[in-house]
C-alpha positions as CSV (number, residue, x, y, z in Angstrom):
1,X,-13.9,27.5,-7.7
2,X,-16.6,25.4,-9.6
3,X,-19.3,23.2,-8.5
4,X,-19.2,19.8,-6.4
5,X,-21.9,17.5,-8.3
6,X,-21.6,15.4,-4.8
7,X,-20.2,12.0,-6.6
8,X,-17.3,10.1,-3.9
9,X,-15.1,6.8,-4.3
10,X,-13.6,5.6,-1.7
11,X,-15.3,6.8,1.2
12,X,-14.5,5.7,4.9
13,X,-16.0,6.5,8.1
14,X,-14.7,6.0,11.8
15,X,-17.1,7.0,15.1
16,X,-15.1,8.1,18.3
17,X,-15.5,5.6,21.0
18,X,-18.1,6.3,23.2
19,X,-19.6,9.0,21.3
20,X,-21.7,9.7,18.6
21,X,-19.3,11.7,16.5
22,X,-18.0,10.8,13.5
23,X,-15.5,11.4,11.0
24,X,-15.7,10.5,7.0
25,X,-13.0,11.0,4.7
26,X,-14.0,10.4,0.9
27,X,-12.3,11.6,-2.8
28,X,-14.6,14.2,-3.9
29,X,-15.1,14.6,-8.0
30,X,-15.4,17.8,-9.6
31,X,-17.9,19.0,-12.3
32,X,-17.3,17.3,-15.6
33,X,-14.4,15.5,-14.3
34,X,-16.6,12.5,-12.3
35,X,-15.8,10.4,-15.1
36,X,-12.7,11.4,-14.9
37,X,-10.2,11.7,-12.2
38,X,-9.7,15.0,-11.0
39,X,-10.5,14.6,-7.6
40,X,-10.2,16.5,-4.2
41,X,-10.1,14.7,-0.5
42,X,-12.9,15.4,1.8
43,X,-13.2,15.2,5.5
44,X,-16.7,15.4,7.2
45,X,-17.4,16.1,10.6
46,X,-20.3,14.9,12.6
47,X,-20.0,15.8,16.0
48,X,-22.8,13.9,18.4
49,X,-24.2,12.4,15.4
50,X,-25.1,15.6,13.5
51,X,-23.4,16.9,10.6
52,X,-21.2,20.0,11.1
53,X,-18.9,20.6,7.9
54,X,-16.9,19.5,5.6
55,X,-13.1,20.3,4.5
56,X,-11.3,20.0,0.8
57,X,-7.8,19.5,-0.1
58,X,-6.5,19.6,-3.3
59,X,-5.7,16.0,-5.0
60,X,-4.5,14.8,-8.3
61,X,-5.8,17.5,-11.4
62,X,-5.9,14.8,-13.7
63,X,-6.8,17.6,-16.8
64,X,-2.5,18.2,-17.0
65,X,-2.7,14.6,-18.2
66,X,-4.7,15.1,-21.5
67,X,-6.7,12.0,-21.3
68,X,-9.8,10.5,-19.8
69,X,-7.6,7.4,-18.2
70,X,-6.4,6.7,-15.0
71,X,-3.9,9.7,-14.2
72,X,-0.2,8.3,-14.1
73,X,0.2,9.2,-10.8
74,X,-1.6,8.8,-7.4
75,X,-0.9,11.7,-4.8
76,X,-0.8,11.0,-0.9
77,X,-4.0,12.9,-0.9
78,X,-5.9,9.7,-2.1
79,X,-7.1,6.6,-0.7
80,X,-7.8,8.4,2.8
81,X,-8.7,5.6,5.7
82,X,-9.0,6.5,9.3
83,X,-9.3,5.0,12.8
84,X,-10.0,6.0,16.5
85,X,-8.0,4.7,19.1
86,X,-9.8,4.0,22.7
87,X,-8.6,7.7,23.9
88,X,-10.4,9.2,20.9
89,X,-7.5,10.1,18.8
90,X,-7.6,10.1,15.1
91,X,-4.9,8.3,13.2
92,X,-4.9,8.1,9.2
93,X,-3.2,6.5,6.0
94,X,-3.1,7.1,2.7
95,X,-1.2,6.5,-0.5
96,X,1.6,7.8,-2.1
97,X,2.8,8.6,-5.1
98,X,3.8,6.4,-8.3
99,X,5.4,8.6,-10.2
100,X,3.9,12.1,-9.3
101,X,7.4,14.7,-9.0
102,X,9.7,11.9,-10.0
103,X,8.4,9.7,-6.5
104,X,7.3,6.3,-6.1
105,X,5.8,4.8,-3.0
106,X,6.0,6.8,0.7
107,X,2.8,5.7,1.8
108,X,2.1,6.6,5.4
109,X,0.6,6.6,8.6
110,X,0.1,9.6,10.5
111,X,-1.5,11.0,14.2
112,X,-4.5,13.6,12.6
113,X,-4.5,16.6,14.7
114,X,-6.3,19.8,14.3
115,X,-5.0,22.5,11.8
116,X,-1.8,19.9,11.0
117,X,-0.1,19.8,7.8
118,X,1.6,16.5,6.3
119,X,3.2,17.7,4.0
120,X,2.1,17.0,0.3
121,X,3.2,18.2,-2.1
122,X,6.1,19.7,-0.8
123,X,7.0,16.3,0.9
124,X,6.1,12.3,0.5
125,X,5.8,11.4,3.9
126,X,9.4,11.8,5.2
127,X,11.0,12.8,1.5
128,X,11.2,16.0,0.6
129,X,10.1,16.8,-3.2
130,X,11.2,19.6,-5.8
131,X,8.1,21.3,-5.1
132,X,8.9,24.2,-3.8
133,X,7.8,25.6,-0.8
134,X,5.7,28.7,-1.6
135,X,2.9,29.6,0.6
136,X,2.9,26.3,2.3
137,X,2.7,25.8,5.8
138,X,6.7,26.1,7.0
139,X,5.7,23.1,9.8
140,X,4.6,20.1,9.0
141,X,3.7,16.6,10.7
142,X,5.8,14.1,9.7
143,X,4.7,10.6,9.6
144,X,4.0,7.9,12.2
145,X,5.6,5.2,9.7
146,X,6.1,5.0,5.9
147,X,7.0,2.2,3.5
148,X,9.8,4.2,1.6
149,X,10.3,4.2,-1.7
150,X,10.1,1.3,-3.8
151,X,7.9,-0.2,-1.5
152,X,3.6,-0.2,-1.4
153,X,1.9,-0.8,0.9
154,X,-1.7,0.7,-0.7
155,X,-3.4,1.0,2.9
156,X,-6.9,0.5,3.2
157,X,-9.0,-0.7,6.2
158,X,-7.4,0.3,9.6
159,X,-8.7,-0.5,13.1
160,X,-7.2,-0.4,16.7
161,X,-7.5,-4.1,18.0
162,X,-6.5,-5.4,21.7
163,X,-6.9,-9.2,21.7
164,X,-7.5,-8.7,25.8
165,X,-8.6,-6.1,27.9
166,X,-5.6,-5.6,29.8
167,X,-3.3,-4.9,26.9
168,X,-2.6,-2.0,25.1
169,X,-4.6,-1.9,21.7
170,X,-2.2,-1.9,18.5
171,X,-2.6,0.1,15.3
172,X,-3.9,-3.0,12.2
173,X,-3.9,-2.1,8.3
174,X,-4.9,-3.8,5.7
175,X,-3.2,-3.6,2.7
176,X,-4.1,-3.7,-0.4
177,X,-0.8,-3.8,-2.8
178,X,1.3,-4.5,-0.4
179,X,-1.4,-8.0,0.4
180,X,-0.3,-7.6,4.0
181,X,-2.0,-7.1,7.5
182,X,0.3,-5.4,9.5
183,X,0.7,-4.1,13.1
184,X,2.0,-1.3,14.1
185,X,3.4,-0.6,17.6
186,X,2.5,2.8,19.3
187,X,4.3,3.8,22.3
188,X,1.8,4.7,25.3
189,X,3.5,7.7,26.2
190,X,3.8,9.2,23.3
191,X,0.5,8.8,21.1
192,X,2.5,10.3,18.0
193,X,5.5,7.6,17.5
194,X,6.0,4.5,16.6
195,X,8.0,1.7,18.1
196,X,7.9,-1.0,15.8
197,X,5.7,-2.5,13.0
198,X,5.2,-6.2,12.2
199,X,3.2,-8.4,9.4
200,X,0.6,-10.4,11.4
201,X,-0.8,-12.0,7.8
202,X,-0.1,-13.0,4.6
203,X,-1.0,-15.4,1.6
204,X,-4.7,-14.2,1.3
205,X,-3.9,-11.9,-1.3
206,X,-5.3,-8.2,-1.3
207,X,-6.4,-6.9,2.2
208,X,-9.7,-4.2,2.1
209,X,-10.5,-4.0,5.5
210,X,-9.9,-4.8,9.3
211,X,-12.7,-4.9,12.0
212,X,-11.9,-5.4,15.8
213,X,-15.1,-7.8,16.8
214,X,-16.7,-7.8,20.2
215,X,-15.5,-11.6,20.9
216,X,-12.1,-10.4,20.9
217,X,-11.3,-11.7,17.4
218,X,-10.1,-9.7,14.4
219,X,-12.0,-10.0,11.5
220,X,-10.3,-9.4,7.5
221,X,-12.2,-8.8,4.3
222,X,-9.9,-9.9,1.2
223,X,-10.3,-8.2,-2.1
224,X,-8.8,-10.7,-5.0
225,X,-11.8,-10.3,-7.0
226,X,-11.9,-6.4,-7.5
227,X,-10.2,-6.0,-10.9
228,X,-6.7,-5.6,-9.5
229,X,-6.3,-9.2,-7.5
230,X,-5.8,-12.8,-8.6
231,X,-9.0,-14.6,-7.4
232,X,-8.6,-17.7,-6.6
233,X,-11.4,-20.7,-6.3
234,X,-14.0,-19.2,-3.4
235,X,-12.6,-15.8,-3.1
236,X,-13.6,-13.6,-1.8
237,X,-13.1,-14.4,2.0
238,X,-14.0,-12.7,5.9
239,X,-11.1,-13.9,7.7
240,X,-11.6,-14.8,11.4
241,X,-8.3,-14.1,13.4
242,X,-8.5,-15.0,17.0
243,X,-5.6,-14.9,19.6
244,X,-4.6,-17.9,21.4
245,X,-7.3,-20.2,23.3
246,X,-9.8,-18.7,21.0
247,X,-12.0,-20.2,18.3
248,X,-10.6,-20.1,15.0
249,X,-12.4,-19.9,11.5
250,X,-12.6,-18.4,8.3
C-alpha cells in the first residue's frame, strides 16, 4: 500500500478509568504527501500500558485535488477525539464534511464499539450520501448526536465530568468552530442514546479542550490564537468552571 513515514497531527489520547489502557486516535500522513494532506485516521491500542496495535482508515486523498493546499473538503474521518466514561466505554467525535459529495457539516458523536461501522462515506452521520454502497459494511452505527447540516460544531476536546459524586457524569465538548462547550445528556440505561444536549459556555471564542479536575471543577483551554480565532487582549485562557458553592476563577 506504500510506506507510513510515522508523521501525525492531531493526535488525542484517552486512558480507561482505573486501568492502564489506553486508546490514541491521530491523522496518519502518507509518504510524500506529509506536506500535504492525504491523510488516514489511526487508532492505537495500549492495553495495561503496553502497546498492542494499531488500525487505519482511509481519510481525505487530497492527490484528486491537484494542489499542495488545504483539500476543499474535510471528511468525518478527521479530527478524531475520544473519551472514557466511568464504566469504561469509549465515545468519539469527529468532523464532517464541507463540501466533500455535495455535504456540509454532520459532525457527530458516536458510542465506539468493537468491529462498528459509522458509516462514512456512504453516510454523514445520519445523511445518507451518493456514494454508493459497494462492499461496505450493510450495518452501520448511527450517531449519538449530530449538528446537521449547515451547522459546525468542529469538536475537539471531550471529557465525561460529574460536578458531585452522586450524579450521573455528562458527556462535555469543546468546540472549536462552533466556539461552544456543550453538554450532552446520556440516558443511564441505555449507554448508546442521547437524551438531550445543552450549551454550558460561550463568548470565549474557540474551545480546544475540556478536563474534568479532581476538585470537582471543569477546566477549558481556548484557542483564539491558533491561526483560525480572533485573539483578543490576554488570550489565550484555562478556564476554571466550578458548580455552585465552589471557587470560581479563570
Amino acid at each position: 500500500m506504500g510506506t507510513y513515514n510515522a508523521n501525525r497531527s492531531e493526535s488525542w489520547i484517552a486512558v480507561k478509568p482505573g486501568t492502564e489502557d489506553l486508546v490514541g486516535t491521530s491523522k496518519i500522513f502518507f509518504e510524500k504527501y506529509s506536506t500535504f494532506y492525504d491523510f488516514h485516521l489511526g487508532g492505537h491500542t495500549f492495553p495495561g500500558g503496553t502497546y498492542e496495535g494499531s488500525s487505519m482508515v482511509t481519510g481525505y486523498d487530497c492527490i484528486s485535488t491537484g494542489s499542495q493546499n488545504m483539500p476543499p473538503s474535510w471528511t468525518n474521518n478527521t479530527d478524531p477525539n475520544a473519551a472514557f466514561d466511568s464504566q469504561g466505554r469509549l465515545y468519539a467525535s469527529n468532523n464532517g464534511p464541507t463540501g466533500d459529495l455535495g455535504l456540509c457539516c454532520h459532525d457527530e458523536v458516536d458510542l465506539v464499539q468493537q468491529g462498528g461501522f459509522y458509516g462514512w462515506p456512504a453516510w454523514a452521520a445520519g445523511t445518507r450520501t451518493s456514494y454508493p454502497q459497494g462492499g461496505l459494511p450493510a450495518t452501520r452505527s448511527g450517531p449519538l448526536a449530530e449538528s446537521g447540516g449547515g451547522v459546525v460544531w468542529a469538536p475537539s476536546g471531550m471529557t465525561f465530568y460529574s460536578p458531585a459524586k452522586d450524579e450521573q457524569p455528562t458527556l462535555i465538548v469543546a468546540e472549536l468552530s462552533g466556539q461552544a462547550l456543550r453538554r450532552f445528556l446520556i440516558d443511564a440505561a441505555d449507554p448508546a442514546r442521547v437524551n438531550g444536549q445543552e450549551i454550558v459556555l460561550q463568548g470565549q471564542g474557540r474551545l480546544r479542550d475540556a478536563v474534568a479536575g479532581p476538585d470537582g471543577c471543569l477546566y477549558v483551554a481556548t484557542s483564539n490564537r491558533d491561526t483560525r480565532g480572533t485573539p483578543r487582549a490576554g488570550d489565550d485562557h484555562v478556564l476554571k468552571l466550578c458548580p455552585a458553592g465552589a471557587a470560581p476563577g479563570l
